[in-house]
matplotlib code that plots the C-alpha trace (Angstrom):
import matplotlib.pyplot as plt

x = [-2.8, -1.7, -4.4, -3.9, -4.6, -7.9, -8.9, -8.2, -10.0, -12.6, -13.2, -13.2, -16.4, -19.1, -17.0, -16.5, -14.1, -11.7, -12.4, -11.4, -8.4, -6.9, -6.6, -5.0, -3.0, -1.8, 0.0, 2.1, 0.0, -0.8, 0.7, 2.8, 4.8, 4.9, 8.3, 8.5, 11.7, 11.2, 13.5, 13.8, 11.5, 12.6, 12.7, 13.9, 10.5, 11.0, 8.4, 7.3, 4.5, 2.6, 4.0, 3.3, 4.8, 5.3, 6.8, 5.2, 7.8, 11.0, 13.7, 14.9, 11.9, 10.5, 6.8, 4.2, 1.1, -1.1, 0.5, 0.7, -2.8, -3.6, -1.5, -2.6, -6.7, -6.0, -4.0, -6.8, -9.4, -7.2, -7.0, -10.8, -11.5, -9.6, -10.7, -14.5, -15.5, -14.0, -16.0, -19.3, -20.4, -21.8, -19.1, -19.0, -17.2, -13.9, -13.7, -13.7, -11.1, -9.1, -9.3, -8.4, -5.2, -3.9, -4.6, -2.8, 0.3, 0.8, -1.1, -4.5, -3.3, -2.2, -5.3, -7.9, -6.1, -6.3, -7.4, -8.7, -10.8, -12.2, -13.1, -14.3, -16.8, -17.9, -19.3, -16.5, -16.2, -13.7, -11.4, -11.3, -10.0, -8.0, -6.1, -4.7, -2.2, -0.5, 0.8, 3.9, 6.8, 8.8, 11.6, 11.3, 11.4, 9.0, 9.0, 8.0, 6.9, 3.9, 3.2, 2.0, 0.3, -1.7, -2.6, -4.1, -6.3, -7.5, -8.5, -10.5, -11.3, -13.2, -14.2, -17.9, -17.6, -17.2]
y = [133.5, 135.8, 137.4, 135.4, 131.6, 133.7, 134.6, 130.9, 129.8, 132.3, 131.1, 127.3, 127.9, 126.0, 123.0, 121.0, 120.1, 118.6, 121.3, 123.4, 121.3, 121.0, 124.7, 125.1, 122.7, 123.2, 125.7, 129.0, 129.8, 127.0, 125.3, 122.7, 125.3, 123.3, 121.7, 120.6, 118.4, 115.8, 116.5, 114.8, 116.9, 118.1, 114.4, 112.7, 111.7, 112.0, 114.0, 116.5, 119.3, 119.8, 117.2, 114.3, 111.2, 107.4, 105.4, 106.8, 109.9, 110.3, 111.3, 114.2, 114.7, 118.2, 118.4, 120.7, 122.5, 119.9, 117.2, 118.2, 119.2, 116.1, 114.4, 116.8, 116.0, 112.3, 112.9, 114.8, 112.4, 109.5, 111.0, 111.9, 108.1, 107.2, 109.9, 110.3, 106.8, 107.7, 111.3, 110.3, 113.9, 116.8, 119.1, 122.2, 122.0, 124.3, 121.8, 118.9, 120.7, 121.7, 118.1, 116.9, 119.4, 118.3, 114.8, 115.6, 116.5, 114.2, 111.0, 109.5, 106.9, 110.1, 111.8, 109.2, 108.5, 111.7, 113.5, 116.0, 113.6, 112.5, 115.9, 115.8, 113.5, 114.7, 116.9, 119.6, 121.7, 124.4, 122.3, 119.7, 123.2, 123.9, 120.3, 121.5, 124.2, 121.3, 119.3, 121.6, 119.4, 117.5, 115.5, 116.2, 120.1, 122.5, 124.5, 127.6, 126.3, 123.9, 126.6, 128.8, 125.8, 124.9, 128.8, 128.8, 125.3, 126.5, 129.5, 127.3, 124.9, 127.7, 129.6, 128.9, 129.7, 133.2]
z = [206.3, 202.6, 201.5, 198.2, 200.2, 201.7, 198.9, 197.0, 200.0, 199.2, 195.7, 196.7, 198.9, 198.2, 195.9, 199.1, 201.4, 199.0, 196.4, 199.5, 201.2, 197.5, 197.2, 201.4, 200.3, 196.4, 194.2, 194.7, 197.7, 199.6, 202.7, 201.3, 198.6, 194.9, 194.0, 190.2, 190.8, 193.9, 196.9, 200.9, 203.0, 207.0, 207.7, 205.1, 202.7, 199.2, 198.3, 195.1, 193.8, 197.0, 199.6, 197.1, 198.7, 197.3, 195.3, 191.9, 192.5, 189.3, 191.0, 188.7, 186.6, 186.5, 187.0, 185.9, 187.4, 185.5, 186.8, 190.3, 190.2, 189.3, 191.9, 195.1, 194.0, 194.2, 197.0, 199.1, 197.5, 199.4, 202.6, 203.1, 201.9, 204.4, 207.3, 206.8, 208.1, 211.2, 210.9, 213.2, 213.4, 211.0, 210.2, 208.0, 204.8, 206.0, 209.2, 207.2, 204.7, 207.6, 209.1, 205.0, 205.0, 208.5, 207.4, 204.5, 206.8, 209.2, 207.6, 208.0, 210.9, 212.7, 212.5, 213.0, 216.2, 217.3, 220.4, 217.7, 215.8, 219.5, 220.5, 217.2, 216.9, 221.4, 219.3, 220.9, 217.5, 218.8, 221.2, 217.6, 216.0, 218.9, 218.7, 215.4, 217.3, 218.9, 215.8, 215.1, 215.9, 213.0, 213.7, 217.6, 216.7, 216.6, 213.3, 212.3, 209.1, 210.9, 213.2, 210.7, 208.6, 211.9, 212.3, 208.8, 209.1, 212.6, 210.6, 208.2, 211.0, 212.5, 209.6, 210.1, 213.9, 213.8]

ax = plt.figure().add_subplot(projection="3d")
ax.plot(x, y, z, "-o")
ax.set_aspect("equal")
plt.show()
């Protein structure tokens, strides 16, 4: 993880796991890397800012900070709507951030179906964190890029383990 995500990270602690999640996830130094004009991701998904997706996206249009912000908060705000039902266990603000930024990644399906979310909610905190390691393939490949986005959320994941 840069220094400058831990110390975003740092300065997030204590706003909740989508205060959190927003800043892994959002600006210069987070996982996803903001893109002002929309482009096709690694496999094919039009996306823009911080790995915004849908059909809201202007092909062409240049974005800016404000907007993106705007768009990664309702973003997160989505994806924990749609993963904390499925959440049966108390978790620590960084897991549930780190859950929030891989949900963010792969989808909400994806991670509610999870053997991550299973181990999860067993009540199996560190193999949950561990699960996260295993999600770096795209496309059939495994990429650097996910590799070292999976390093930084089991980081968070297990932030309050160490």
């Amino acid at each position: 993880m840069s220094p400058a995500l831990r110390n975003s990270i740092i300065g997030a602690l204590g706003t909740g796991a989508i205060g959190i999640a927003t800043v892994m996830v959002s600006g210069k130094t987070g996982l996803e890397g903001r893109e002002y004009v929309a482009y096709r991701d690694i496999v094919g998904v039009v996306t823009v800012c911080d790995g915004h997706t849908g059909s809201d996206i202007v092909w062409g249009k240049r974005y800016t900070d404000k907007e993106c912000d705007a768009l990664t908060r309702q973003d997160i705000q989505r994806i924990a709507s749609q993963v904390d039902p499925h959440i049966k266990v108390p978790t620590t603000e960084t897991q549930r951030a780190a859950i929030y930024s891989f949900a963010y990644n792969v989808g909400a399906t994806a991670t509610i179906n999870s053997t991550l979310l299973k181990k999860l909610n067993a009540r199996d905190y560190a193999g949950a964190c561990a699960e996260l390691k295993r999600w770096v393939y795209a496309g059939g490949q495994r990429w650097k890029g996910l590799i070292n986005r999976r390093d930084v959320e089991y980081q968070v994941c297990t932030w309050s383990q160490k």
